[in-house]
DRENVOGU-77884 format. One record per residue (C-alpha): x negated, y negated, z negated; residue in one letter. Coordinates in steps of 0.2 Angstrom, whole numbers, padded with zeros to 4 digits, always signed. Example, Ala and Ser with C-alpha at 12.3 -4.5 7.8 and 13.67 -1.06 7.14 Angstrom:
REM residues 2
-0062+0022-0039a-0068+0005-0036s
***
This chain:
REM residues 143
-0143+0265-0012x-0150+0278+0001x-0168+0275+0007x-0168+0269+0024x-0175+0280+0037x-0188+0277+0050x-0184+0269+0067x-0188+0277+0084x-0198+0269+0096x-0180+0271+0107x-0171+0256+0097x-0186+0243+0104x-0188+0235+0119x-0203+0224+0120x-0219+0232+0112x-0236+0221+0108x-0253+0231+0105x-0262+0224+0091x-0278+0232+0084x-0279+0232+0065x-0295+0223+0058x-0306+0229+0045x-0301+0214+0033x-0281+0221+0036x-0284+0236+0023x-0283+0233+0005x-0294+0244-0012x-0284+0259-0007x-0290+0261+0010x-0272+0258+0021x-0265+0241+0027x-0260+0229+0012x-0242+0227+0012x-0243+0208+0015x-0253+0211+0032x-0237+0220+0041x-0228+0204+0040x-0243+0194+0051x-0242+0207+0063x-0224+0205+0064x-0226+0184+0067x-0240+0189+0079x-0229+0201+0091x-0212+0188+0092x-0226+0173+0094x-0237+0181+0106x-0222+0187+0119x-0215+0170+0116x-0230+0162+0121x-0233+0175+0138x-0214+0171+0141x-0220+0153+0142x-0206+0150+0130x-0217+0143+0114x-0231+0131+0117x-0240+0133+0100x-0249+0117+0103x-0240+0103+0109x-0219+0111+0112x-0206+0098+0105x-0200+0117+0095x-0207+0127+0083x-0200+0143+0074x-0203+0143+0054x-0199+0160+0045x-0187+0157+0033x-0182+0176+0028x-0193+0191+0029x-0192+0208+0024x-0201+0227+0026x-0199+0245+0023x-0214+0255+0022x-0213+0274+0028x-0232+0281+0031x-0249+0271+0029x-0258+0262+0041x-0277+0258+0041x-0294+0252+0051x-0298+0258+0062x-0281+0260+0071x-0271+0253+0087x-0254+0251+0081x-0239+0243+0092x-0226+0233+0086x-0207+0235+0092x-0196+0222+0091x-0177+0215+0095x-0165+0203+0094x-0152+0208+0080x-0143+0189+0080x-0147+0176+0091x-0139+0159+0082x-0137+0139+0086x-0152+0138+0079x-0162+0153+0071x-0165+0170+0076x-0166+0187+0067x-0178+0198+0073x-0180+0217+0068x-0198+0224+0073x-0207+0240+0069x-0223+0243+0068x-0229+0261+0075x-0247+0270+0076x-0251+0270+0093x-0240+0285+0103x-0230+0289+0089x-0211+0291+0090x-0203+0286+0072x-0209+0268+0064x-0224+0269+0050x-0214+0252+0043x-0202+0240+0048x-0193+0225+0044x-0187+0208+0049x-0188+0192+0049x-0180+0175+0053x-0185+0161+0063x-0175+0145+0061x-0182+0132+0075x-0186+0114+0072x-0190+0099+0079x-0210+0099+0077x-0210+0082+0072x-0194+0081+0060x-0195+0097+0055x-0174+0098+0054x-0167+0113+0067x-0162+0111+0083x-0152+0119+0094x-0163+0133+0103x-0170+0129+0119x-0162+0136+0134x-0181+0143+0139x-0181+0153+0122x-0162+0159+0125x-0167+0166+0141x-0182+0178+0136x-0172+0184+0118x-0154+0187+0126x-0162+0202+0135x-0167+0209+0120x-0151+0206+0107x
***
């Protein structure tokens, strides 16, 4: 199997700053692995949330990750602005895959990237439900 290469910024659309924090790095001074999978839940969540599409504290739906996954192409540390890229690669009755990249501030190729899968639920229940109309018309742009 050929190692994957680097995305560029080109193959994203929506891009959400996050700072990295000094509890993000790990012994060996760069961004534990496990940290680049928060800041992908942190970009999908927080343009959901300014879409007006997830109320975090009271909406009927909430998204639960049920597959995730990431490549990792050059190190990351604290202090450092970062940006993470994201799309839509399938948009389902009831989940979503997204594919997100996480890039130093300015650069052009991806330091690491990945994806993940949110399959949406009744908040109460639990079981999935079909995806909200609101949520379908802020991630069809972006498939």
């Amino acid at each position: 199997m050929s190692r994957p290469q680097p995305l560029s910024r080109s193959a994203f659309q929506v891009f959400v700053p996050i700072t990295t924090r000094w509890m993000d790095n790990d012994v060996y001074g760069h961004v534990n692995n496990v940290t680049y999978y928060s800041y992908f839940d942190t970009a999908v969540n927080t343009y959901l949330i300014d879409q007006g599409a997830l109320n975090i504290e009271d909406g009927a739906v909430i998204g639960l990750v049920v597959e995730t996954g990431c490549q990792y192409f050059e190190p990351v540390s604290f202090p450092e602005n970062i940006e993470v890229g994201f799309r839509v690669a399938h948009l389902g009755n009831s989940s979503v895959r997204y594919e997100l990249a996480v890039f130093r501030q300015g650069a052009s190729s991806a330091a690491a990237q990945g994806h993940f899968i949110h399959v949406y639920v009744d908040r109460q229940t639990r079981r999935p439900v079909a995806l909200p109309e609101v949520f379908r018309s802020v991630l069809e742009p972006l498939s």
